[in-house]
C-alpha positions in Angstrom: -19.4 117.2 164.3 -20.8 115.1 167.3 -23.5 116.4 168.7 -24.8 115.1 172.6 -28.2 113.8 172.2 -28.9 113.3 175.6 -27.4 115.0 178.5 -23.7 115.2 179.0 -21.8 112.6 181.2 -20.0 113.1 184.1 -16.2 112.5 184.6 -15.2 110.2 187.0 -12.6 109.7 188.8 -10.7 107.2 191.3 -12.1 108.5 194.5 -15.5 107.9 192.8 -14.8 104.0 192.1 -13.7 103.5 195.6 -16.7 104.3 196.7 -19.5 101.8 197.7 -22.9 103.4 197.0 -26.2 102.2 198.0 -28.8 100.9 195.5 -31.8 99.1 195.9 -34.8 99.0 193.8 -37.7 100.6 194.3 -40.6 98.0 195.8 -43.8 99.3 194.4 -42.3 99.5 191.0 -41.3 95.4 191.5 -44.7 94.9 192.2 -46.2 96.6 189.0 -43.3 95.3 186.9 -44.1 91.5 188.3 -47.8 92.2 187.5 -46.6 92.6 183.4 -44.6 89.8 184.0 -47.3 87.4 185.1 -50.0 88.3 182.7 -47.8 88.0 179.5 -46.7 84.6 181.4 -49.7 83.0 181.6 -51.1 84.5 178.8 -51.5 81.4 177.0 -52.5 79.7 180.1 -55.6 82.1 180.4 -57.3 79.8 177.8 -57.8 77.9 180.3 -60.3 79.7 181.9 -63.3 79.5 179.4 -61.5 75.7 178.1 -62.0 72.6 180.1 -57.8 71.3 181.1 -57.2 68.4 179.2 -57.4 66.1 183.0 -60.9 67.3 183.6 -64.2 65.2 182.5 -65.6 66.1 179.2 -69.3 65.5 177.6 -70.2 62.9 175.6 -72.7 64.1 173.2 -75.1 62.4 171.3 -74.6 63.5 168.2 -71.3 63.3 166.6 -69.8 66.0 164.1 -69.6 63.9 161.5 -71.5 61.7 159.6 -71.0 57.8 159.6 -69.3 55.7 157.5 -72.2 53.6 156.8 -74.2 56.5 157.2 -75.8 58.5 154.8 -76.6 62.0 155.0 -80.2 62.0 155.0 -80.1 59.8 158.0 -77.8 61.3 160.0 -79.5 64.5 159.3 -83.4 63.0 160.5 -81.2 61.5 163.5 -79.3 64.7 164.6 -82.9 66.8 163.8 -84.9 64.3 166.3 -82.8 64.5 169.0 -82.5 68.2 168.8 -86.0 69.3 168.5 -86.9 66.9 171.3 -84.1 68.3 173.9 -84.6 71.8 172.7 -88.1 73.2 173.0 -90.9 75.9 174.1 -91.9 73.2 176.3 -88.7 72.8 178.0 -87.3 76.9 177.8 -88.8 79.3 179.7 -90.6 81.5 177.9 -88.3 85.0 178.0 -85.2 82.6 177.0 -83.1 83.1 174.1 -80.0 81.3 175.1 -79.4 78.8 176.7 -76.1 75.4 177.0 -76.6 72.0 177.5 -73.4 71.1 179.3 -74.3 67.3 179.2 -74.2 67.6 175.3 -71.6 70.6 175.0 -73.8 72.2 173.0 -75.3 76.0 172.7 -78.9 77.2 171.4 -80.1 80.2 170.6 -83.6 81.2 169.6 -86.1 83.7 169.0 -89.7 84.5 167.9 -90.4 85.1 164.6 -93.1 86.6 162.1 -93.3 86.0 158.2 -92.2 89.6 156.6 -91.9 90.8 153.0 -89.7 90.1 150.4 -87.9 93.4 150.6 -87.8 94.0 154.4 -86.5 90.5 154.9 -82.7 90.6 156.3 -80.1 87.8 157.8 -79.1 90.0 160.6 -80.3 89.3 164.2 -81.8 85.7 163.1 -80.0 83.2 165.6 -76.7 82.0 164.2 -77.6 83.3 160.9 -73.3 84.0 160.4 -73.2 80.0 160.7 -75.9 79.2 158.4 -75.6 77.0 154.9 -76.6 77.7 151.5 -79.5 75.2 152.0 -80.2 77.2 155.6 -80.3 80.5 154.0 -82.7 79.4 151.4 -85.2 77.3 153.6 -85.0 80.1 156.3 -85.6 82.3 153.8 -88.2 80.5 152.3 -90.5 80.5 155.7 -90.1 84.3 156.8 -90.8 85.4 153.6 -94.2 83.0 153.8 -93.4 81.0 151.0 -93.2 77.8 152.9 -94.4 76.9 156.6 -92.5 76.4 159.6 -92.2 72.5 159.0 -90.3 73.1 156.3 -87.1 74.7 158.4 -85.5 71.6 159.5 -81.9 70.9 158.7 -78.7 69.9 159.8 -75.0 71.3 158.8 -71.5 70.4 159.3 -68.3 72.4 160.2 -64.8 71.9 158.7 -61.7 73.3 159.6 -59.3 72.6 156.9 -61.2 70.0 155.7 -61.9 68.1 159.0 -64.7 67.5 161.5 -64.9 70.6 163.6 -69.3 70.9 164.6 -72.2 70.5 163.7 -75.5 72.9 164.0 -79.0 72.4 163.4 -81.8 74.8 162.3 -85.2 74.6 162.5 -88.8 76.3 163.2 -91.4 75.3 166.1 -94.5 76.4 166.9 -95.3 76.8 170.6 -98.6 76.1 172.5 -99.2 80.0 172.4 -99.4 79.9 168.8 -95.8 81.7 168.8 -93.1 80.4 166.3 -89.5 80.6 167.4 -86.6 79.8 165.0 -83.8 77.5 166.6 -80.1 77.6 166.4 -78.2 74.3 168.1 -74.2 74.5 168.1 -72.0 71.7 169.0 -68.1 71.5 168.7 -65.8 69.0 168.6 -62.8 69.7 171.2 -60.9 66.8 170.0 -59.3 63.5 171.3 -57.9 63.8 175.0 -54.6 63.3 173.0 -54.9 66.6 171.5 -56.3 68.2 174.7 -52.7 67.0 176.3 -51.0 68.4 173.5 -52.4 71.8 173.3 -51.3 72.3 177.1 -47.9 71.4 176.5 -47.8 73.5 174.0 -49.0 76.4 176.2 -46.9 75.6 178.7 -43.6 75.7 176.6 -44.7 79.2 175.5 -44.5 80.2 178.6 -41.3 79.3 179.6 -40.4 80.7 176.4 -41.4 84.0 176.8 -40.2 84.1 181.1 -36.6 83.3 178.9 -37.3 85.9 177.2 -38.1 88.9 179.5 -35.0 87.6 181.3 -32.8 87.4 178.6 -34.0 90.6 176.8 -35.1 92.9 180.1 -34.3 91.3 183.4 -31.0 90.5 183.5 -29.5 94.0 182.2 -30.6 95.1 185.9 -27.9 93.1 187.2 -25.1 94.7 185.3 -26.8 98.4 186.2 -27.4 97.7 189.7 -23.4 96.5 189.8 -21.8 99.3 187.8 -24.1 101.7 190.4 -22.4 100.1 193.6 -19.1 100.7 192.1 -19.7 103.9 190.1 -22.5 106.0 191.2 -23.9 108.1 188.8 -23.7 112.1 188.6 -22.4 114.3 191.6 -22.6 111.2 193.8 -21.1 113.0 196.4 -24.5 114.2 197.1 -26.3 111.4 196.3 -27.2 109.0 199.6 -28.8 106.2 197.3 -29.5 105.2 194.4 -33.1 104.0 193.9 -34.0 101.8 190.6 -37.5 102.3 189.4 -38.3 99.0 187.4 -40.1 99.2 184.1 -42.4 96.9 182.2 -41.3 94.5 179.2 -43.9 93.7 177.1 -43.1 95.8 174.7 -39.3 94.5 174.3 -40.8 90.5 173.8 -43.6 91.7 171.7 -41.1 92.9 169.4 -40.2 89.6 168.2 -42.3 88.6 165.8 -41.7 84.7 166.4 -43.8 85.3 169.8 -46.5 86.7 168.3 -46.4 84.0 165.5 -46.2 81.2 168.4 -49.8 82.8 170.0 -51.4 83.1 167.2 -50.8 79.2 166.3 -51.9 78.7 170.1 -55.1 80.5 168.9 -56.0 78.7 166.2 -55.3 75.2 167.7 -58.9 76.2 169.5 -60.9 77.4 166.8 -63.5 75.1 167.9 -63.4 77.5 171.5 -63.2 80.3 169.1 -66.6 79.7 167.1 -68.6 78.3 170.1 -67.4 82.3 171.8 -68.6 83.6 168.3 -72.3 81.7 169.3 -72.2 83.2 172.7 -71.2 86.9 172.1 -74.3 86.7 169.3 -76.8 86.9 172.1 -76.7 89.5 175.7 -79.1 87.8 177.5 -77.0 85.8 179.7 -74.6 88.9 180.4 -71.8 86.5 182.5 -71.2 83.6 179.4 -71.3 86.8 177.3 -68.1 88.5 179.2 -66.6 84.7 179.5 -66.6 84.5 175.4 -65.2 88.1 175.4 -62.4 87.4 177.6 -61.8 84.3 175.8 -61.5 86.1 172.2 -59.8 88.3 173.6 -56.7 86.3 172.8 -57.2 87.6 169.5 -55.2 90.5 171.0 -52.0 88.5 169.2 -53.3 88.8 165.6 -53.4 92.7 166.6 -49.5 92.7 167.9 -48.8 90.7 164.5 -50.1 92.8 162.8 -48.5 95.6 164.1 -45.3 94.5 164.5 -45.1 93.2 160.8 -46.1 96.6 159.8 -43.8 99.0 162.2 -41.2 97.0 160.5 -42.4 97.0 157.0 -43.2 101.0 157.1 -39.5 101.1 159.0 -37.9 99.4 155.6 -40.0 101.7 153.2 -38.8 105.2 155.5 -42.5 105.9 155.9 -42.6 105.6 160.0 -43.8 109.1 160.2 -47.1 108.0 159.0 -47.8 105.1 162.4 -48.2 106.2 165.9 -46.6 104.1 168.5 -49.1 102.2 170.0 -49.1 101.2 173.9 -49.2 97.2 174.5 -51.2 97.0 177.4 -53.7 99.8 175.6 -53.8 97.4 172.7 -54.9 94.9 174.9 -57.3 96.8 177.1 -58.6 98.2 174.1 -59.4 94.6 172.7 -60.7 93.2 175.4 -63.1 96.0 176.5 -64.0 95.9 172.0 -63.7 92.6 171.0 -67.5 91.8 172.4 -69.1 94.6 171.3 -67.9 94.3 167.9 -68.8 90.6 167.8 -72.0 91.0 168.8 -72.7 94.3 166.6 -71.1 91.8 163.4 -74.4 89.3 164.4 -76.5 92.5 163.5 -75.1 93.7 160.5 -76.7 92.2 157.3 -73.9 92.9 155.5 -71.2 91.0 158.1 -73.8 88.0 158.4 -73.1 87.7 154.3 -69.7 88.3 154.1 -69.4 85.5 157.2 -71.5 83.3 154.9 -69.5 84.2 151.4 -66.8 83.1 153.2 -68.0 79.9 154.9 -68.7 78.2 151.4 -65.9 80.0 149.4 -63.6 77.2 149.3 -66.1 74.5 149.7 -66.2 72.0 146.5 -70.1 72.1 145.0 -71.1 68.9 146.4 -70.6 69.9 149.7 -71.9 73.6 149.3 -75.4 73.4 150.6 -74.8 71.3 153.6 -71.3 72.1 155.0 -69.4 75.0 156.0 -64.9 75.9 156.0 -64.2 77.8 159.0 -60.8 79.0 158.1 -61.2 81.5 155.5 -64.3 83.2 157.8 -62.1 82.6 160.9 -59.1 84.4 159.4 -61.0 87.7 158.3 -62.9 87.8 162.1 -58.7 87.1 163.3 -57.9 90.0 160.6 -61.5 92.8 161.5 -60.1 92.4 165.1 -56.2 93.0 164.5 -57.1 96.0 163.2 -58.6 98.0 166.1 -55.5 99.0 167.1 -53.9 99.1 163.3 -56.7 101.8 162.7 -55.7 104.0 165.8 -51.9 103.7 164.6 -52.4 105.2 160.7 -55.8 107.3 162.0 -54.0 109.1 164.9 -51.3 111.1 162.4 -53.7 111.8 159.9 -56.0 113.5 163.3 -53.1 115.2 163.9 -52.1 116.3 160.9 -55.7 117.8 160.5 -55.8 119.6 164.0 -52.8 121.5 163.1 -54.1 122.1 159.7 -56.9 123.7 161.0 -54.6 125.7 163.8 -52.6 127.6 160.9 -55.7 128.1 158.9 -56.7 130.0 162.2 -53.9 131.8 162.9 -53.6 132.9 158.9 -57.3 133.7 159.3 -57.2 136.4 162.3 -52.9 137.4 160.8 -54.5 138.5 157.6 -57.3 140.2 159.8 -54.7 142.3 161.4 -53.0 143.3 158.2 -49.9 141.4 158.7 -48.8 138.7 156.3 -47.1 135.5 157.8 -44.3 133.3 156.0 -44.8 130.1 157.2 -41.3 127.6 156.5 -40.5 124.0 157.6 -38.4 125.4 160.3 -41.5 127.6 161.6 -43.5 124.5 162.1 -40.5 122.2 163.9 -40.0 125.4 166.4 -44.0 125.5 166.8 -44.0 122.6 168.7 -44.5 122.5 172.1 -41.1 121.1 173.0 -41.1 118.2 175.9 -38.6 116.9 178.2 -38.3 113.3 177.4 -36.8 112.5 181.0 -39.8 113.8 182.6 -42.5 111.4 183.7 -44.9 112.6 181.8 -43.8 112.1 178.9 -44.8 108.1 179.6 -47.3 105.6 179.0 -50.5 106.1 181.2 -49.2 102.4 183.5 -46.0 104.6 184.4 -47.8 107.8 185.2 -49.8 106.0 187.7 -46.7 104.1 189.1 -44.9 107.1 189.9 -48.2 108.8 191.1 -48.5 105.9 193.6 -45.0 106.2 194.9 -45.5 110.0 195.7 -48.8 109.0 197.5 -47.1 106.3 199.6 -43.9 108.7 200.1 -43.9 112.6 198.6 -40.8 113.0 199.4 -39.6 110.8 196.1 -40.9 113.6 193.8 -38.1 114.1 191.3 -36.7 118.2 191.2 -34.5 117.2 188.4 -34.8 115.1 185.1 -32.3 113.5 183.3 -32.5 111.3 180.1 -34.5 109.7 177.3 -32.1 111.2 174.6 -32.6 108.1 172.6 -36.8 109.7 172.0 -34.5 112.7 170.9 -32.9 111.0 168.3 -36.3 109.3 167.3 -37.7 112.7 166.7 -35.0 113.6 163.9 -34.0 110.0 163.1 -37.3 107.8 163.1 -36.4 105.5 160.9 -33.6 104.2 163.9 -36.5 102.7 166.0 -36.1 98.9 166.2 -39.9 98.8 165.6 -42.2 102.0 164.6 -45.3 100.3 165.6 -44.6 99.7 169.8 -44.5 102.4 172.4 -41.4 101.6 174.2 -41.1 104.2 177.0 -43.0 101.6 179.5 -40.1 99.2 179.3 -38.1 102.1 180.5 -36.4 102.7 184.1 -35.5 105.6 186.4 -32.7 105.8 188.3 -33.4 108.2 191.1 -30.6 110.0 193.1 -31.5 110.8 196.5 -29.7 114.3 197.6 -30.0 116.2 200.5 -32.2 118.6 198.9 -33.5 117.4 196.0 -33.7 114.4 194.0 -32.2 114.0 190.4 -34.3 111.4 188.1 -31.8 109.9 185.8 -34.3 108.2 182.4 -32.8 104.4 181.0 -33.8 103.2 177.9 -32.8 99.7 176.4 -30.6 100.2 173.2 -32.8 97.1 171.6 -35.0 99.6 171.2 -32.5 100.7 168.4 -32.6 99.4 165.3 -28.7 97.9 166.0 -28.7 96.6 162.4 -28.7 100.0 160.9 -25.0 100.6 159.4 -25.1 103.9 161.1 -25.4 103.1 164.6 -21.8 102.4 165.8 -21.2 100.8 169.0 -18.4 101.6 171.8 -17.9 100.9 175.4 -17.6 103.1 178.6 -15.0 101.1 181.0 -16.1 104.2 183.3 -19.7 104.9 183.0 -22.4 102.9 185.0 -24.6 103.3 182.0 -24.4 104.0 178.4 -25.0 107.5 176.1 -26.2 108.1 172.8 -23.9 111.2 170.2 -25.6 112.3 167.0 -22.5 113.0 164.3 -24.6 115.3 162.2 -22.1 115.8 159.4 -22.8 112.3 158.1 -25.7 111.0 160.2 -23.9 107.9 162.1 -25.2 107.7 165.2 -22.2 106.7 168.1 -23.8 104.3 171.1 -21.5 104.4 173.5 -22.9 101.2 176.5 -22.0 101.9 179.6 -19.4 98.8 181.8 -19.5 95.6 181.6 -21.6 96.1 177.9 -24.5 97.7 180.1 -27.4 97.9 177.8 -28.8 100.8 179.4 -28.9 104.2 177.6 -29.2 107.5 179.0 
């Protein structure tokens, strides 16, 4: 039998596709829509905003990241260490600093006073750079707080690699200012690279983002153009009521973040700068200088992509497996609020935990060969866990936010069995009694909506009340996602943002008609069977529940949108 998921349609006839209606699009809702479009545009141009553009003049630092060919260690060490504790002093920093950049030599320092302490008290955490540090660096540091050695004995240089090539250099060491107050010193320098490479990186960017405009054309955009055409000619509903038609446009980030070669393209973009990522890493390790602080944030906040990989290779994985019901659908723009507003705090609070300082340093000379384990470091294996402890902010909400549920309403029928057995009367609790417990929600209303839409709509009816919707139509297809899960092109995303309202203007009332995208379908799936609608402006969704195959029928001219 088929069953209507979504509302019925309405019959048309010929004195309905003579008719010209009126449709125009809703100007606030452009507005907000254009807003998502330019910030997932520019996305990977908003590098640029902490990065120096490949055009623009860059330092020439003294000391290179690498040491000589006819150079030996030692030497390049006592060279880098004599420049450094000269340029970088209590005779040059102001007393109350602990941070400070030296733009002429790229380079950032961190410092602060310290005091020999005992054996069993002593701890990594909160000692400037100490995520960065060497095995030699952890032992001499070591050494001095614990008052084995003396301050002159903390002086050392060590090298950065990123897959096994030049990427910084940092120096440690121990000074004793005038006041008879010893501060341990942290100096960070980064190679950004030949201007070559700096050229290279923004043509990159730059093709990503034509790449994803194509996108949001080709997979949002342009299936206004078919609906605004088949509403001309066909109207929707009892259009003889209906003065206009008024298109309320949605946001796409969901649809392109769907595609998991985006998210694979920005997550290359991100590591092309890990040199930009660690020299964040030494900023968001100190809060004294509040505005470079928020700068680094902003700037790792790119990391935002490992989160989307992350949970788009999961929605998909738990969609192959049938285990969807355990993942909530997370919001894009929440994912990246929630990262940005997170990712410093958590930096930071990493820089004070003893226990991140040693995995950080575990993981800088894991794949190091043992010649090269006391004085150099491999960024990639620590840069791919920080890449993996941020990704999962938002994969923690999306497995942790069933399981809360799940125990809220454990605890409700404990409750209610608790004051039933009170009363003497003995409940019988079934599948069918928990499905009919639910509170049951209109999924054409605007509530039922991400919290970006809910604020549209709310500023429409400020600027005119009169647009407040009497009757809602639509969003069978979150229906069908309620018994049929498992049909969602991707478990992981929220996709009601990238949904859009077509709002029919009557005389006395207005009917809200809810359009969703069938790519939000998993179209693959050999039960979903497509047909077309030479009639309907927009297409319909019919459960067959005697064996499960789902009939999308799209509306003319293979309009994508569903009803």
């Amino acid at each position: 039998m088929l069953v209507q998921v979504g509302p019925a349609g309405v019959d048309t006839t010929s004195v309905r596709q003579l008719r010209r209606h009126v449709v125009y699009f809703n100007k606030a809702s452009i507005v907000f829509s254009f807003g998502f479009l330019l910030n997932l545009a520019v996305m990977p141009l908003k590098a640029y905003l902490t990065e120096p553009f490949p055009w623009a003049g860059l330092a020439t630092p003294a000391i290179a990241v690498a040491v000589g060919a006819n150079e030996s260690f030692a030497s390049y060490e006592a060279h880098a260490l004599g420049f450094y504790r000269s340029r970088y002093n209590s005779s040059v920093f102001p007393p109350a600093a602990l941070y400070a950049h030296d733009a002429e030599q790229d380079a950032d320092i961190l410092r602060l006073a310290v005091s020999p302490v005992t054996v069993d008290s002593f701890s990594f955490a909160r000692l400037p750079g100490s995520p960065f540090y060497s095995r030699r660096a952890r032992t001499s540091v070591r050494a001095f707080l614990t008052g084995q050695t003396n301050a002159s004995s903390v002086a050392l240089v060590e090298l950065g690699m990123l897959v096994g090539q030049p990427s910084s250099v940092s120096g440690v060491w121990a000074d004793v200012a005038s006041d008879g107050m010893t501060y341990l010193y942290f100096a960070a320098q980064l190679d950004r690279g030949s201007r070559t490479w700096l050229y290279a990186k923004f043509a990159y960017r730059c093709g990503l983002t034509l790449v994803i405009l194509h996108g949001m054309w080709a997979k949002y955009y342009r299936h206004y153009v078919q609906l605004r055409s088949n509403l001309e000619a066909l109207g929707v509903g009892d259009d003889e009521k209906s003065s206009a038609l008024e298109i309320v446009v949605g946001d796409p980030t969901a649809l392109i973040l769907q595609h998991t070669l985006v998210c694979v393209l920005f997550v290359i973009d991100f590591w092309c700068s890990m040199e930009i990522a660690g020299q964040s890493f030494v900023r968001l390790s100190q809060i004294q200088d509040l505005v470079t602080f928020a700068f680094a944030a902003l700037y790792l906040s790119r990391t935002v992509w490992f989160a989307y990989l992350l949970l788009n290779v999961t929605g998909r994985l738990l969609r192959r497996l049938r285990l969807v019901q355990h993942i909530a659908q997370a919001d894009p723009t929440s994912v990246a609020v929630a990262v940005l507003f997170s990712v410093g705090p958590v930096t930071y609070l990493q820089s004070l935990s003893g226990f991140f300082v040693d995995v950080y340093h575990f993981l800088f000379v894991l794949p190091l060969p043992s010649s090269k384990a006391e004085n150099y470091k491999e960024d990639c294996f620590a840069a791919s866990f920080y890449s993996l402890v941020i990704g999962f902010i938002p994969i923690t909400y999306a497995f942790g936010q069933p399981v809360l549920v799940h125990l809220c309403r454990a605890r409700t029928v404990q409750a209610v069995v608790r004051t039933v057995r009170r009363n003497t009367i003995v409940p019988v609790f079934t599948r069918h009694t928990f499905k009919t417990a639910h509170v049951y929600h209109h999924f054409g209303t605007v509530a039922y909506n991400d919290w970006k839409h809910r604020a549209l709509f709310n500023l429409v009816l400020i600027l005119n009340p009169a647009r407040q919707g009497k009757t809602f139509v639509g969003g069978s297809i979150y229906a069908l996602f309620q018994t049929h899960p498992h049909l969602q092109r991707n478990a992981a995303f929220s996709y009601r943002g990238s949904d859009c309202y077509v709002l029919a203007h009557q005389q006395d009332t207005i009917v809200s008609y809810r359009l969703s995208l069938c790519q939000c379908l998993h179209m693959s799936d050999p039960r979903i069977k497509l047909r077309a609608a030479a009639d309907e402006a927009f297409g319909s969704i019919r459960l067959d529940d005697t064996d499960g195959t789902v009939l999308v029928r799209l509306g003319r001219g293979k309009c994508q949108w569903l009803l």
